[in-house]
Backbone bond lengths (Angstrom), bond angles and torsions (degrees), N, CA, C in turn:
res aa  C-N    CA-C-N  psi(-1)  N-CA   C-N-CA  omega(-1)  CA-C   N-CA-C  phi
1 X - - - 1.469 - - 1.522 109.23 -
2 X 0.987 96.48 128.93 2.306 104.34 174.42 1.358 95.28 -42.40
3 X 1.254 111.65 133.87 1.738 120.10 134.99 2.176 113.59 -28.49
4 X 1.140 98.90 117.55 1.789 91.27 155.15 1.719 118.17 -50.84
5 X 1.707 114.26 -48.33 0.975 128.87 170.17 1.491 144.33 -82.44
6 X 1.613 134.07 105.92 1.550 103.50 -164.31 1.225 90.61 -137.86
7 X 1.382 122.44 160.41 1.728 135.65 -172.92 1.604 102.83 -99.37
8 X 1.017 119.59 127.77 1.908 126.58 -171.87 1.623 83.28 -104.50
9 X 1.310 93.45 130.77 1.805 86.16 167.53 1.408 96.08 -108.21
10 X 1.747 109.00 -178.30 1.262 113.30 -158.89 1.042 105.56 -83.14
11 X 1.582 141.18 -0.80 1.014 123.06 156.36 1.666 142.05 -74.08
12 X 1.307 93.30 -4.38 1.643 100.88 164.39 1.398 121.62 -39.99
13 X 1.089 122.63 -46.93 1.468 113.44 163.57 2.351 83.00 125.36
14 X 1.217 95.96 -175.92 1.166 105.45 166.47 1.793 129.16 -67.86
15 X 1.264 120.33 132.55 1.323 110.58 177.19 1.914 123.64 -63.17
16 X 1.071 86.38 -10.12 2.136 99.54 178.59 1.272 114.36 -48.85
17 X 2.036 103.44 -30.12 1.414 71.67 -168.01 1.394 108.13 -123.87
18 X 1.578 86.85 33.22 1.818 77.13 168.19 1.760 91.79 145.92
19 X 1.466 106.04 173.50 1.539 111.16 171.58 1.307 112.01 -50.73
20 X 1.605 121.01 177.96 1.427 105.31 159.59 1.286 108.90 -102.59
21 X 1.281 137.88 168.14 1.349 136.94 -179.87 1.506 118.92 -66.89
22 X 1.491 111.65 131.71 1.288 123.98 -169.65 1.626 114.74 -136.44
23 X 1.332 110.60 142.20 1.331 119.61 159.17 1.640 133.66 -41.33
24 X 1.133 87.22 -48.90 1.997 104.67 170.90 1.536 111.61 -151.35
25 X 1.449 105.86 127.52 1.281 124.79 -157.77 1.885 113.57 -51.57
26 X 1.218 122.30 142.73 1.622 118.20 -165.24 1.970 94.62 -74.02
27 X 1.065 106.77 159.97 1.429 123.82 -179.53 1.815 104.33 -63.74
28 X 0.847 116.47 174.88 1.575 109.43 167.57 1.625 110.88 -89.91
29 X 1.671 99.15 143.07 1.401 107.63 171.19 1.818 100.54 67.80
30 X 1.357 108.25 37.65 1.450 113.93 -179.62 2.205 96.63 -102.18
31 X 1.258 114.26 129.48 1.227 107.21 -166.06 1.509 104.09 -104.85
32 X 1.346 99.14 134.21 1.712 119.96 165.49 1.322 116.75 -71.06
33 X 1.020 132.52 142.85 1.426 145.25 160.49 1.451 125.74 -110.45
34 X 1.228 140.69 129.30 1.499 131.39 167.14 1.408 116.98 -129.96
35 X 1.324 126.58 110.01 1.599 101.47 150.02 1.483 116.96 -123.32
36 X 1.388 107.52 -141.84 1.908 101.67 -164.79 1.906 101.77 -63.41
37 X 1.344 116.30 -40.50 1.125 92.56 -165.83 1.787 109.35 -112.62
38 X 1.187 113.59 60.49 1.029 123.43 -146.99 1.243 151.45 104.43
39 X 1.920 127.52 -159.49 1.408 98.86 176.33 1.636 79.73 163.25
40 X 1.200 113.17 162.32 1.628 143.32 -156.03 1.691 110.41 -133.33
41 X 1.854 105.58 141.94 1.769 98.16 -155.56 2.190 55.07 -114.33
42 X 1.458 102.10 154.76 1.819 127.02 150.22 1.357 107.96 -120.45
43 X 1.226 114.95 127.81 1.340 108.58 143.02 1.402 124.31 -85.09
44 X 1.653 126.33 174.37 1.406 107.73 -133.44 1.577 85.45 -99.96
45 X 1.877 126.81 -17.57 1.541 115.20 178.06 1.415 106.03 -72.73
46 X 1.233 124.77 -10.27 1.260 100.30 -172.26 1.607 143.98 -88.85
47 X 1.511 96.77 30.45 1.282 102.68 178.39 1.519 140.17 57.25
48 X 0.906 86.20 18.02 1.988 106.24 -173.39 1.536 109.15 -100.78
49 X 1.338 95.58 151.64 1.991 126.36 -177.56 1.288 99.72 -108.69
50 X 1.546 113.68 106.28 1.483 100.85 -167.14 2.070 87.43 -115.83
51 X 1.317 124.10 117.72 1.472 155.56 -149.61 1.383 107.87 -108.28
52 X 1.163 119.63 107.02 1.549 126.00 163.00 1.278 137.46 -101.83
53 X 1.197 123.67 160.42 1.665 115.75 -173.88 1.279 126.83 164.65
54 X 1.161 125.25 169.58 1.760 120.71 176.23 1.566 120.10 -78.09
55 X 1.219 113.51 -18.69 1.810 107.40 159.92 1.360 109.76 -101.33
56 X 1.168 109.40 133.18 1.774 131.88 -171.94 1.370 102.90 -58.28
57 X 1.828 113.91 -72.57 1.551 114.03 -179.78 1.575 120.86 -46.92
58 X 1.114 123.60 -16.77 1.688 109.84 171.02 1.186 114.19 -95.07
59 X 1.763 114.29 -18.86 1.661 91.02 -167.01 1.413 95.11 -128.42
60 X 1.501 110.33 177.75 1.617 109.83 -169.41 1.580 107.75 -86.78
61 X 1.380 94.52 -26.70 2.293 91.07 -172.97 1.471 73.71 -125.90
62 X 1.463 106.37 132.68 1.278 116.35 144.39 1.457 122.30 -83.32
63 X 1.401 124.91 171.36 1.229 136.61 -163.08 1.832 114.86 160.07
64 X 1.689 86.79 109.94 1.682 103.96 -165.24 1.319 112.91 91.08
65 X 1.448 132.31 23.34 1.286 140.14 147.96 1.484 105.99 -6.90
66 X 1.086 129.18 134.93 1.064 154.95 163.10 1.809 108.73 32.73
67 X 1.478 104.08 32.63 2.063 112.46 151.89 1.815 107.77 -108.49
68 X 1.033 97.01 89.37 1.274 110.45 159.91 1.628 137.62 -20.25
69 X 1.694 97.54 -38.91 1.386 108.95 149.96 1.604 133.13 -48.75
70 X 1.374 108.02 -36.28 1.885 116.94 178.71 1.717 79.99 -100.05
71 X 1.867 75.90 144.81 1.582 102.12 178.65 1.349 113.58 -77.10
72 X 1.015 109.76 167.04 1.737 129.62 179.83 1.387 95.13 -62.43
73 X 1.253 115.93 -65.65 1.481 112.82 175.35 1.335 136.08 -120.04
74 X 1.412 107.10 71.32 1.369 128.63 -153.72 1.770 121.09 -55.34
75 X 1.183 129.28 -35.30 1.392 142.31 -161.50 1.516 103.54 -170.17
76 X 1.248 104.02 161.99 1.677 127.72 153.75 1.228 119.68 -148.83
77 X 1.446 109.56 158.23 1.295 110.52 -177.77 1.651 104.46 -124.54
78 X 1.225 107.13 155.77 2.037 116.84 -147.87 1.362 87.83 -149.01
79 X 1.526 101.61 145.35 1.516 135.83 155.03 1.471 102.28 -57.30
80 X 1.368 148.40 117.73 1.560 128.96 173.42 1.738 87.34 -148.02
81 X 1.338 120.25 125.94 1.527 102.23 160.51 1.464 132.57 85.64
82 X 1.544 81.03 -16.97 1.872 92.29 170.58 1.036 91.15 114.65
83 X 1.504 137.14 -18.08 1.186 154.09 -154.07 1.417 133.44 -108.95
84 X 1.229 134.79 130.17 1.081 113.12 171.84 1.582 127.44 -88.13
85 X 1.182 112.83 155.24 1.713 102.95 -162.95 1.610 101.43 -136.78
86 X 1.181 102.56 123.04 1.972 104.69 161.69 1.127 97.91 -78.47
87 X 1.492 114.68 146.00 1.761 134.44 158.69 1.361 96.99 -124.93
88 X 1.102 93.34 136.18 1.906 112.55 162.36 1.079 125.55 -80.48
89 X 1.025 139.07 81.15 1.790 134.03 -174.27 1.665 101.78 -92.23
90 X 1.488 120.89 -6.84 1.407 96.57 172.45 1.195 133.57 -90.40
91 X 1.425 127.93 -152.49 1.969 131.94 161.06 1.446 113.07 -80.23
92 X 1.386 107.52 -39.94 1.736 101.08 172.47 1.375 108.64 -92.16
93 X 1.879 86.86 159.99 1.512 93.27 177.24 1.394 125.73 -80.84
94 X 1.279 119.24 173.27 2.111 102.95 177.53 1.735 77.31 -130.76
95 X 1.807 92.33 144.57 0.738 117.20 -165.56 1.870 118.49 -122.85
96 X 1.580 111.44 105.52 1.524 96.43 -169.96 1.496 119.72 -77.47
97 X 1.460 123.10 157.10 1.256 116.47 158.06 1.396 130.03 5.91
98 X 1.805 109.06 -75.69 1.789 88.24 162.92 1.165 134.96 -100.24
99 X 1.293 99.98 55.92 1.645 102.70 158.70 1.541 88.39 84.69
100 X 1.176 144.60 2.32 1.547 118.58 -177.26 1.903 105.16 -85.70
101 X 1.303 111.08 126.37 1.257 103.58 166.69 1.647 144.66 -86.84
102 X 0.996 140.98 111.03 1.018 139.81 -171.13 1.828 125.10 -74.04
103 X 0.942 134.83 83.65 1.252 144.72 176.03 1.199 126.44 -15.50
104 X 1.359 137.28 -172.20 1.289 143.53 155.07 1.714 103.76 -107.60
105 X 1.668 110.54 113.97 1.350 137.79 -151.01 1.106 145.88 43.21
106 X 1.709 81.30 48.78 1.833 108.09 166.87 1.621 96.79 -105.43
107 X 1.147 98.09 -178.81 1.663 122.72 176.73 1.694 107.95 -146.97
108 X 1.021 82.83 158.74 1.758 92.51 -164.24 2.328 108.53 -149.32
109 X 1.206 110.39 82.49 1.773 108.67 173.64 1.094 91.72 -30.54
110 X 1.484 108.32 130.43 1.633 113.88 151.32 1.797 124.49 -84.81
111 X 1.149 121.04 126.04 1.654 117.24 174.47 1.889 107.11 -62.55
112 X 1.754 83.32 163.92 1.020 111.32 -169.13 1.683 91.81 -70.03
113 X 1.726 105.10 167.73 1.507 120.81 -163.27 1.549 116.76 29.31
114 X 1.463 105.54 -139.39 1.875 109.41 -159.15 1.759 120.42 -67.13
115 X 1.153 111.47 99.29 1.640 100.86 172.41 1.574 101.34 -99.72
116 X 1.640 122.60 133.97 1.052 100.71 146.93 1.492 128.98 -98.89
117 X 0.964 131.17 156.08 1.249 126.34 -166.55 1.429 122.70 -117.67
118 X 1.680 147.89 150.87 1.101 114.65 -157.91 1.602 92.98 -165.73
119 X 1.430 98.98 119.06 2.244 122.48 172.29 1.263 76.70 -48.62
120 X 1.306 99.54 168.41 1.571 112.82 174.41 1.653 86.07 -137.63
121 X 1.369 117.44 127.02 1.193 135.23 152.63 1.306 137.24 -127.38
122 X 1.588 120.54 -142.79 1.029 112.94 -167.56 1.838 100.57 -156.70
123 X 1.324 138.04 115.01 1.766 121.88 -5.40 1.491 123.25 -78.11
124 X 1.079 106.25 15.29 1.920 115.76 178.16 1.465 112.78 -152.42
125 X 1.134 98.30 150.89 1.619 106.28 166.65 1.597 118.36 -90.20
126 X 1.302 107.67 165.82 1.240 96.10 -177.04 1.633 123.45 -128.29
127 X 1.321 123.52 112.19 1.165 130.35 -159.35 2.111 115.45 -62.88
128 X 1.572 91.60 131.77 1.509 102.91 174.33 1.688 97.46 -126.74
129 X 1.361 112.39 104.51 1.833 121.12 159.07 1.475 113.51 -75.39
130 X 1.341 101.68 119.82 1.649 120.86 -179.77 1.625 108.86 -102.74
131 X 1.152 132.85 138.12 1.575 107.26 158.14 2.046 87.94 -142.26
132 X 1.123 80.86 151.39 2.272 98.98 161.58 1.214 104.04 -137.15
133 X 1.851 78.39 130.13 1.692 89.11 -168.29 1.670 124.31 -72.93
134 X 1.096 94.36 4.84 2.015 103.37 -173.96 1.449 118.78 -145.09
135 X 1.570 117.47 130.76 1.075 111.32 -152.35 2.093 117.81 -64.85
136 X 1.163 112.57 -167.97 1.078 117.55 -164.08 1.308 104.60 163.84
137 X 1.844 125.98 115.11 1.239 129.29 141.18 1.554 127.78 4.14
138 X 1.130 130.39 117.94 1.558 127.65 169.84 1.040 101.77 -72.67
139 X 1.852 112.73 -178.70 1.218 117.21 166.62 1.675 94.18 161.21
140 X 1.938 103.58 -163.65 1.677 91.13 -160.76 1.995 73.25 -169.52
141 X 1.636 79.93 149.28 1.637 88.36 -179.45 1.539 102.42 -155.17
142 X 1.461 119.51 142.94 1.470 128.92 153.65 1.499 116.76 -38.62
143 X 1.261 114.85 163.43 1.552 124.00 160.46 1.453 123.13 -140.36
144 X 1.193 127.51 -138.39 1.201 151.57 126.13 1.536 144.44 -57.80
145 X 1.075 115.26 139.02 1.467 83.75 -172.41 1.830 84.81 -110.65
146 X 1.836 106.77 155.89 1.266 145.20 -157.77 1.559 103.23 -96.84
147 X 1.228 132.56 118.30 1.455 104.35 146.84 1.792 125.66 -99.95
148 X 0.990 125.84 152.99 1.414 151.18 -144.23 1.021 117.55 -115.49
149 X 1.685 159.32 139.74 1.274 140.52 103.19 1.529 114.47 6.66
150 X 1.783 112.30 129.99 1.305 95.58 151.45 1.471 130.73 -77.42
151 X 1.161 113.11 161.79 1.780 113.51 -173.00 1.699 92.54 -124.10
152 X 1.440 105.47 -174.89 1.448 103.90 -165.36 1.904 84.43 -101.92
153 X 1.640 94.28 152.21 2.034 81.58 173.37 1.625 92.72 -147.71
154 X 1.065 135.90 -162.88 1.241 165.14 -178.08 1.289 135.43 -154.37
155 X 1.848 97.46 69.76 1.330 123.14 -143.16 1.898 82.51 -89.25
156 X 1.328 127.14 145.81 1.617 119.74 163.13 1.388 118.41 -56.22
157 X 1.300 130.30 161.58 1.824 109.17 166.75 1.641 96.51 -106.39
158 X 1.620 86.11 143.62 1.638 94.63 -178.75 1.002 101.82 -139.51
159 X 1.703 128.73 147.60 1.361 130.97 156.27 1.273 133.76 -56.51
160 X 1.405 128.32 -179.30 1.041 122.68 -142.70 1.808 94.68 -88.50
161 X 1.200 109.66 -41.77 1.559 154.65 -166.18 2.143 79.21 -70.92
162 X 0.853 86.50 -69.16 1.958 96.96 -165.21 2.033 93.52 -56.39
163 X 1.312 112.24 -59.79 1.498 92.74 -176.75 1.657 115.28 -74.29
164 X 0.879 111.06 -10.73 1.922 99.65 172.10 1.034 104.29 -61.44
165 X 1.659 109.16 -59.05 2.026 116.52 -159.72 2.016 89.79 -48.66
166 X 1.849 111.07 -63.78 1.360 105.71 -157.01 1.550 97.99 -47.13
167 X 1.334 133.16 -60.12 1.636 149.69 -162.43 1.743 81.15 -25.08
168 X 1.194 109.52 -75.43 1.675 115.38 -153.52 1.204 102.56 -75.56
169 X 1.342 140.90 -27.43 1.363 127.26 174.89 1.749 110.51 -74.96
170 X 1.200 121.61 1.64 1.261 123.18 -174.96 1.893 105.41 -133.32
171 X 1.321 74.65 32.79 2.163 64.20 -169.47 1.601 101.83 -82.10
172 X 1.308 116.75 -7.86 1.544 119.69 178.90 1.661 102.40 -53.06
173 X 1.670 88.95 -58.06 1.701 100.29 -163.44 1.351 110.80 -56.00
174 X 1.413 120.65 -31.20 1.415 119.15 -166.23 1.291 108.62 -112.57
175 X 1.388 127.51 14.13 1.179 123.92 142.60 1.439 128.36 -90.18
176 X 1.223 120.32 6.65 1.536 133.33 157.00 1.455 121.06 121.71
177 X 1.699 103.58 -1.94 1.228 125.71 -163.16 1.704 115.47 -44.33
178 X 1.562 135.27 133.90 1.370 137.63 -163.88 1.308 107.92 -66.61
179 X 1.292 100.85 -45.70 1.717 108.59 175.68 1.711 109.60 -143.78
180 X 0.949 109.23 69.20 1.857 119.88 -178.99 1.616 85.35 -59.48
181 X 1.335 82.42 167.66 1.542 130.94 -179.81 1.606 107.02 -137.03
182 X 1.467 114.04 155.62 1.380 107.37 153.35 1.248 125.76 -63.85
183 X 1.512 116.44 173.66 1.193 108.02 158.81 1.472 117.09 -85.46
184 X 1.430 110.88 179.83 1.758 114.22 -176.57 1.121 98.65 -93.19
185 X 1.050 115.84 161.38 1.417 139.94 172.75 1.922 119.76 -34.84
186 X 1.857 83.63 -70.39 1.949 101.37 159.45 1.365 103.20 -36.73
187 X 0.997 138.75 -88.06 1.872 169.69 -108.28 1.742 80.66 -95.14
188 X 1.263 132.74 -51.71 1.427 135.21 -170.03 1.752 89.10 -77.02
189 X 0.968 140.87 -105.86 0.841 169.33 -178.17 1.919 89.47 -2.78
190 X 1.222 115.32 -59.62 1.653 121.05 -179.52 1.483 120.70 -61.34
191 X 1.558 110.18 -55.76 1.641 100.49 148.65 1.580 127.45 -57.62
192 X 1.168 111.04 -23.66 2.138 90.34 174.96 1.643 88.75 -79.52
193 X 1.495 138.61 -57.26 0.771 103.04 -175.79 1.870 142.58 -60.55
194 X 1.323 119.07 -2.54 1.275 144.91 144.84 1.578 112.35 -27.05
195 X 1.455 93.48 -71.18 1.416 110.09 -173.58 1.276 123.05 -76.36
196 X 1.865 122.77 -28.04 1.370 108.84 -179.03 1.256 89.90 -134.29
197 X 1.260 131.60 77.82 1.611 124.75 176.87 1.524 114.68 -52.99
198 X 1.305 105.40 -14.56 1.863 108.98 179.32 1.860 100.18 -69.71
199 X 1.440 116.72 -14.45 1.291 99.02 -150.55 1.555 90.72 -108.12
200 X 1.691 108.39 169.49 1.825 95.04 -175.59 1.623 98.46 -105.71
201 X 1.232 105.51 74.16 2.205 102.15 174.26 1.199 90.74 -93.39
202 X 1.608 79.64 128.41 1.513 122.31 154.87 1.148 128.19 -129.55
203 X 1.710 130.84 153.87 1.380 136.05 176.49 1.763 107.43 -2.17
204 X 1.840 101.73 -70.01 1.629 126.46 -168.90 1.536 102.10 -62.91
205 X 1.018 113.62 -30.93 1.387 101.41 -175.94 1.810 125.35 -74.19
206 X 1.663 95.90 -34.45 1.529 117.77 -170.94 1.940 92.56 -62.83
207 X 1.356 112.53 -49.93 1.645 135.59 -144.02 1.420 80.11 -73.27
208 X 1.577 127.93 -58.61 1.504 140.36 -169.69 2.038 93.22 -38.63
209 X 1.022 95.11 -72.53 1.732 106.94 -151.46 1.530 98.89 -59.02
210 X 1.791 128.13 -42.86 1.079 135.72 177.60 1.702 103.88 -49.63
211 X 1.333 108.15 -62.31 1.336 115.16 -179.57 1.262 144.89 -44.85
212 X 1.597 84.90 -32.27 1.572 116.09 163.28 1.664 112.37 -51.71
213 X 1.337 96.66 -56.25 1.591 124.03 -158.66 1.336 94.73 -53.59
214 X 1.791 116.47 -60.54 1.050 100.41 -143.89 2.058 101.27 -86.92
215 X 1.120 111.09 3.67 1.396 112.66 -175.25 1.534 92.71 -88.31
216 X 1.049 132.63 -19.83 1.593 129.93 178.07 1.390 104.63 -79.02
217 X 1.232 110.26 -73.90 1.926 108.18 165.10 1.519 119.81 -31.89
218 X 1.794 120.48 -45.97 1.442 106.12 178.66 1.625 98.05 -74.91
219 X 1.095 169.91 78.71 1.196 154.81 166.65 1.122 92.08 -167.05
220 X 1.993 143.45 -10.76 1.052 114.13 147.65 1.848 114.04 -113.95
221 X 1.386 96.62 42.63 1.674 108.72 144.44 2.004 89.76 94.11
222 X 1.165 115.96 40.90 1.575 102.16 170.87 1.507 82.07 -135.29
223 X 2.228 101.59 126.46 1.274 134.49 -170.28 1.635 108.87 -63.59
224 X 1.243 111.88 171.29 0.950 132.77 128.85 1.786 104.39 79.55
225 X 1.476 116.30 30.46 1.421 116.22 -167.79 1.678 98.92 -134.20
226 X 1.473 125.31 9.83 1.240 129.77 158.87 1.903 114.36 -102.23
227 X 1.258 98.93 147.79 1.508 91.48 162.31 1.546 143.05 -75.43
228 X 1.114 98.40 16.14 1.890 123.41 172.99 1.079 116.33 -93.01
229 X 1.579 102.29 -34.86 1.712 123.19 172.90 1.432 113.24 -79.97
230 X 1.114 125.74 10.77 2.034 107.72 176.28 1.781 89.81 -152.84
231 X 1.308 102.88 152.73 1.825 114.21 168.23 1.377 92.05 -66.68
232 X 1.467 98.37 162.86 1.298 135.55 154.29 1.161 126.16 -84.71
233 X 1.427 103.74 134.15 1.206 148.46 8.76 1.220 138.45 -85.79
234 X 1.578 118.72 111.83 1.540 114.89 -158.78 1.510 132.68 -38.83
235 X 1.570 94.20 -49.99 1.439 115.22 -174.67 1.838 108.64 64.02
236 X 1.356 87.80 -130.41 1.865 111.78 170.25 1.442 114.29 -106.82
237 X 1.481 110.52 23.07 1.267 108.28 153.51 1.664 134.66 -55.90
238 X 1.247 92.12 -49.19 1.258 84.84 176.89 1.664 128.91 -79.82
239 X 0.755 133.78 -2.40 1.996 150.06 175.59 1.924 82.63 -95.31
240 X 1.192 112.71 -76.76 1.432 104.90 168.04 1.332 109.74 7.56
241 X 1.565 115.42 -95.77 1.348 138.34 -136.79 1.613 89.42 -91.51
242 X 1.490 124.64 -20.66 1.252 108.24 177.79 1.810 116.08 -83.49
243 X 1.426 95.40 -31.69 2.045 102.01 162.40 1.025 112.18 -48.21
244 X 1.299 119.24 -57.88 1.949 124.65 -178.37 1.274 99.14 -48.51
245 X 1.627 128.12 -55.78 1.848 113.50 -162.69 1.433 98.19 -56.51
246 X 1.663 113.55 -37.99 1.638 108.64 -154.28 1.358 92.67 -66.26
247 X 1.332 127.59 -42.08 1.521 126.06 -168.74 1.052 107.94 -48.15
248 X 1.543 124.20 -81.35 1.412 145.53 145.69 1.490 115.72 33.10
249 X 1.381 79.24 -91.24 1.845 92.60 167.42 1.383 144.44 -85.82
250 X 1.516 79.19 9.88 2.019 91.83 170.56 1.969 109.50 80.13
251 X 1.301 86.24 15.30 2.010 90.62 -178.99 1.772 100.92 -64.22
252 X 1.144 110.03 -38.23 1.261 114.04 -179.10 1.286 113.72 -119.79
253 X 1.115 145.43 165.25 1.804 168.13 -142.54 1.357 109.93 173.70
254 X 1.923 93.55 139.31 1.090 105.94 164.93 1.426 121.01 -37.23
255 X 1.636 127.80 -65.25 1.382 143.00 165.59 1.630 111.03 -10.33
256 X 1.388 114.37 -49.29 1.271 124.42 -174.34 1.377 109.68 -71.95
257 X 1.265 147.54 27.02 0.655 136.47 122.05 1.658 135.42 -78.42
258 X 0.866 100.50 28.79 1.670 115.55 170.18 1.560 107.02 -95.65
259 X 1.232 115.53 2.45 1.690 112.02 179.29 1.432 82.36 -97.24
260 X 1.030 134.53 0.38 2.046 109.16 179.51 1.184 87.17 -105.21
261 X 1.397 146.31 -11.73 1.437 117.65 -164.99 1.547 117.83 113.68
262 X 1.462 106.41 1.21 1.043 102.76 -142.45 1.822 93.37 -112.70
């Protein structure tokens, strides 16, 4: 009878293009693992926490070897539901295919066959190949939130005044949302006033401090948060692309939403 458990060494090649070659075929919904120096096959009875990260001795697939930015023990992936599930236990975010990011103590179903998956750092991300061998419904779920080791990050500095306004103009994103948007201006502007009725927020005031932000961020070289920098029509591009840096670099957290009340 197969092992439930087997070690892929790094010479398997990439998971893209297929299983890796085996003696007797994996069970269904048996999950692949890959990172740089290797990577681990589960099948799905066997009850295992299969642990990733940038130090080798704690986790089973490494991934982000020696960037200090990805945690020691960044994520795992779990039997939950019939399902298999990534959890984020690290400081960076992992980031799927389209662009949706997954937090530190979110969870995220993984789909059936090839995901690649990807640390988000800084000047590269760092690739984790997933595949399940049998299909299964997608989908996406809340969790818990994890606490962590700190890791080193390159969080922006913001005021106190500057991270509330971003907190609430981005509470879509960090409440788990599939495809958030910012908030509007009104909608920003009505929760601070919510929160500090002593204070006079308005529309101009929220737009002022954002605006600020992001002309301070382009001037120390992070793209795409002026209107010179993107085609037309701007839209919410630009708050857009400035949520993603905050994400990015951990300026903001799920957690932070506890400054709305929430």
């Amino acid at each position: 009878m197969a092992s439930k458990i087997i070690l892929l060494p790094k010479e398997v090649g990439s998971l893209s293009r297929g299983l890796p070659p085996a003696d007797v075929p994996p069970q269904p919904e048996t999950l692949f693992v890959l990172g740089s120096n290797g990577g681990m096959s589960v099948a799905p009875d066997a009850g295992f926490t299969l642990l990733f990260g940038r130090n080798e001795p704690e986790v089973h697939v490494c991934v982000g070897g020696g960037d200090k930015r990805v945690s020691r023990r960044q994520g795992m992936v779990t039997r939950q539901y019939a399902r298999w599930v990534l959890t984020n236990t690290g400081k960076r975010p992992i980031r799927f295919p389209d662009s949706r990011l997954v937090h530190r103590g979110d969870q995220a179903f993984l789909p059936t066959g090839y995901t690649p998956l990807f640390v988000v750092s800084s000047p590269e991300d760092h690739l984790l190949e997933v595949r399940i061998s049998a299909a299964r419904p997608g989908g996406t779920a809340g969790g818990p939130t994890v606490q962590e080791e700190s890791t080193l990050g390159e969080e922006r500095d913001l005021d106190e005044d500057e991270m509330l306004v971003l907190v609430c103009l981005a509470q879509r994103y960090l409440q788990g949302d599939p495809q958030p948007q910012p908030l509007t201006w009104a909608q920003v502007a009505y929760e601070l006033a919510r929160l500090q009725p002593g204070r006079n927020w308005t529309e101009k005031t929220a737009a002022h401090i954002v605006a600020g932000v992001r002309k301070k961020l382009s001037r120390d070289g992070v793209p795409g948060l002026l209107a010179k920098d993107v085609p037309s029509p701007v839209g919410n591009a630009l708050n857009h692309n400035l949520i993603t840096d905050l994400l990015i670099t951990a300026t903001i957290r799920k957690e932070d939403l506890r400054k709305l009340g929430e």
